[in-house]
C-alpha positions in Angstrom: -3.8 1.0 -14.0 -3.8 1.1 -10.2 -0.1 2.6 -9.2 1.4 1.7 -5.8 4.5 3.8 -4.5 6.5 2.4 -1.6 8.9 5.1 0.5 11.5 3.5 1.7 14.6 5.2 4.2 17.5 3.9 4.9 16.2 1.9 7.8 12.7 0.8 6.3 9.4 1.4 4.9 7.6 4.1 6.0 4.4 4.2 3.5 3.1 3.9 0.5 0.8 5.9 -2.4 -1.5 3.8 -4.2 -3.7 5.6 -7.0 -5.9 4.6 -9.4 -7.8 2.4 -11.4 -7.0 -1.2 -12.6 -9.1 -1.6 -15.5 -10.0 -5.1 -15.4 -13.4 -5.3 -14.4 -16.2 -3.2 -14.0 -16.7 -1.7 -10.5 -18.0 -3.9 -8.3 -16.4 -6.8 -10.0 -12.9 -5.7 -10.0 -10.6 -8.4 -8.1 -7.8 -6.4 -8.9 -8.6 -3.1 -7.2 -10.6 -5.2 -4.6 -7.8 -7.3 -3.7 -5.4 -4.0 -3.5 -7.7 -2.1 -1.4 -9.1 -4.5 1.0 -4.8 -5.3 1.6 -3.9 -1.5 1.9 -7.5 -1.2 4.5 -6.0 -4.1 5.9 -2.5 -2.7 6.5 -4.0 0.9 7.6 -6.3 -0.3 10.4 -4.1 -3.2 11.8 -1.2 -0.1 12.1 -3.3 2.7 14.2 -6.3 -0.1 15.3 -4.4 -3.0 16.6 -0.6 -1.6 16.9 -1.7 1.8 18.0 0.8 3.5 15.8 0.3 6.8 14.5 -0.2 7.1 10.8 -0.9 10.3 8.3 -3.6 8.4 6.2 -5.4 10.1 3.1 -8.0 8.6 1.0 -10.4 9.9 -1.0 -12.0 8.1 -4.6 -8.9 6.3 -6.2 -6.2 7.2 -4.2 -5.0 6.5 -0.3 -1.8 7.4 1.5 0.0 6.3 4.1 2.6 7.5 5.9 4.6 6.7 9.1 7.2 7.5 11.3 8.1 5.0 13.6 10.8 2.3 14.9 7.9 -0.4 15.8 9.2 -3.6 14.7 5.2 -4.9 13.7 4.1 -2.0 11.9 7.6 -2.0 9.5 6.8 -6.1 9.1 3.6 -5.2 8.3 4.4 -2.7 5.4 6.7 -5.1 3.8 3.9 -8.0 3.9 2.2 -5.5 2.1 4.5 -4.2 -0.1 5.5 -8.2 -1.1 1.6 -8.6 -1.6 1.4 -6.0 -4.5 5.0 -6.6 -5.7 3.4 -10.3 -6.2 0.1 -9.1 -7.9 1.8 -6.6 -10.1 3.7 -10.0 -11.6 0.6 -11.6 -11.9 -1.4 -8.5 -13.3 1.7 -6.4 -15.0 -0.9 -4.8 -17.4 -3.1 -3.5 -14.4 -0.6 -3.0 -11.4 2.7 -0.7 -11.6 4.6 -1.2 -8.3 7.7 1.1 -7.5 9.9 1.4 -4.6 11.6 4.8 -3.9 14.0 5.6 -1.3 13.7 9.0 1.0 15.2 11.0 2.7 15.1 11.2 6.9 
């Protein structure tokens, strides 16, 4: 199961966790995890690449992080197009996407 992890403050979003595995194809032929990663790639590059925001980014096999800390109107719309993306694949796929929002402190 692939597990996404949103960070919300008081104000907004300001990343996400997403670990994991879906399960429902073999690699290479997974829409699920293909369909989550190219959307958190997506997300990631558009926010340092095209918005030239700053962003703590980890990935390594199974598991990427984001974080960021900023006011930028674009990059906070783009987080919750994301996070409504896997809220609305995690309905679709509830037996191979766990999507949880958790709110942080400033």
């Amino acid at each position: 199961m692939v597990r996404v992890t949103f960070y919300r403050s008081r104000k907004a979003l300001k990343g996400f966790r997403m670990e994991g595995h879906s399960g429902y194809a073999e690699q290479g032929r997974d829409i699920i995890c293909a369909s989550l990663s190219s959307a958190a790639y997506m997300t990631a590059n558009t926010i340092t690449d095209v918005i030239g925001d700053r962003a703590e980014i980890t990935v390594s096999p199974a598991l990427m992080k984001l974080r960021v800390d900023t006011d930028d109107e674009r990059t906070l719309a783009l987080l919750e197009g994301f996070r409504l993306h896997v809220e609305a694949l995690s309905q679709e796929y509830p037996s191979f996407i766990s999507c949880k929002t958790f709110t942080v402190k400033e």
